[in-house]
C-alpha positions as CSV (number, residue, x, y, z in Angstrom):
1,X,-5.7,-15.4,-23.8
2,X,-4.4,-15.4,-20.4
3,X,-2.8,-12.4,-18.1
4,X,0.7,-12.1,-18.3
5,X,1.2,-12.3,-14.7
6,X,-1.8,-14.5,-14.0
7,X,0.7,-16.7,-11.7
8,X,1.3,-13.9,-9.7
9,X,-2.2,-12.7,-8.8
10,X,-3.0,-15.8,-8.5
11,X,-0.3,-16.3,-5.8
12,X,-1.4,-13.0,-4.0
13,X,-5.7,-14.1,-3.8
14,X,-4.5,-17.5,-2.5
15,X,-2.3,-16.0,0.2
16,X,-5.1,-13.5,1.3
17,X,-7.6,-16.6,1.6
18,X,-5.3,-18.5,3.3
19,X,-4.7,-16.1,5.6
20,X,-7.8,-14.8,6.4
21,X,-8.6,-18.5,7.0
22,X,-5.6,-19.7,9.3
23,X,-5.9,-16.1,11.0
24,X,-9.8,-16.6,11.8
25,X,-9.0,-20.4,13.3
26,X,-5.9,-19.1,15.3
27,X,-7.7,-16.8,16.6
28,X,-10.8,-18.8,17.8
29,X,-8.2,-21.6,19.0
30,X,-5.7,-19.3,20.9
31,X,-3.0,-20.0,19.2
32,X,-0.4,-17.3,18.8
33,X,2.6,-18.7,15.9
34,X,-0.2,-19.7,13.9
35,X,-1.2,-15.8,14.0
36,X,2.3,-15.0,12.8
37,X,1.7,-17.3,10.4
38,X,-1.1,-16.1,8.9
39,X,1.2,-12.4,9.3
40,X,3.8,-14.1,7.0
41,X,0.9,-14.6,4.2
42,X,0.2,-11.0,4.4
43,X,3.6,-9.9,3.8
44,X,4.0,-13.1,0.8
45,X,0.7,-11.1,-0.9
46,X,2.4,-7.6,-0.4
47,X,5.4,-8.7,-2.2
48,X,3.4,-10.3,-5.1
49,X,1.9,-7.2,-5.1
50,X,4.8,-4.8,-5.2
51,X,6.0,-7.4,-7.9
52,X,2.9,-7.0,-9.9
53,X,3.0,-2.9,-9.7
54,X,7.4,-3.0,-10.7
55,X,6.6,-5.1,-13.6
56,X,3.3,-3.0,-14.6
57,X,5.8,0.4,-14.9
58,X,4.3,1.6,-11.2
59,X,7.7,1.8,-9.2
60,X,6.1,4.7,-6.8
61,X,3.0,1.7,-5.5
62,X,5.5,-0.8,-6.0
63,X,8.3,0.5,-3.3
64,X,5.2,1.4,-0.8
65,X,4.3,-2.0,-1.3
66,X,7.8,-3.7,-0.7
67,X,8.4,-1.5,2.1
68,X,5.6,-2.5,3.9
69,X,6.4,-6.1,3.3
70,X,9.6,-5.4,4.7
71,X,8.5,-3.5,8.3
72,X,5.7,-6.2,8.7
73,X,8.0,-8.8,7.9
74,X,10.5,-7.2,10.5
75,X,8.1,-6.6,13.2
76,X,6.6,-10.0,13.2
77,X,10.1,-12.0,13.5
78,X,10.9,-9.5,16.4
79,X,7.8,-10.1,18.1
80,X,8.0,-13.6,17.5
81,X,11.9,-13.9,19.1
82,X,10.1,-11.8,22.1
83,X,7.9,-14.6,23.0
């Protein structure tokens, strides 16, 4: 039998991977929007996350979660209009 929300942690590992691995060859090749990019996967596997903790009845870990997502997500477009 499978998790309920298999799709959704699934989602959330692959982002982390992804952007552990696009962060690691920005940073070795210099370039800066693929950093954001790799930014923008963090904040995709926050939100997974804050959507797996609201739909496991843990609204507290879920907001922290989303709200994270949201200031990270905020910060990184700002710094990325600032270039």
């Amino acid at each position: 039998m499978r998790h309920p929300y298999r799709k959704l942690i699934q989602m959330e590992l692959i982002s982390l991977l992804f952007a552990m691995l696009i962060g690691f060859s920005a940073l070795i090749a210099g370039y800066i929007i693929i950093i954001f990019l790799s930014i923008y996967l963090v904040v995709l596997s926050l939100f997974c996350d804050a959507m797996l903790l609201l739909y496991t009845r843990h609204p507290a870990e879920a907001g922290k979660q989303a709200i994270r997502g949201i200031m990270l997500l905020l910060f990184t477009t700002y710094f990325i209009f600032r270039l």
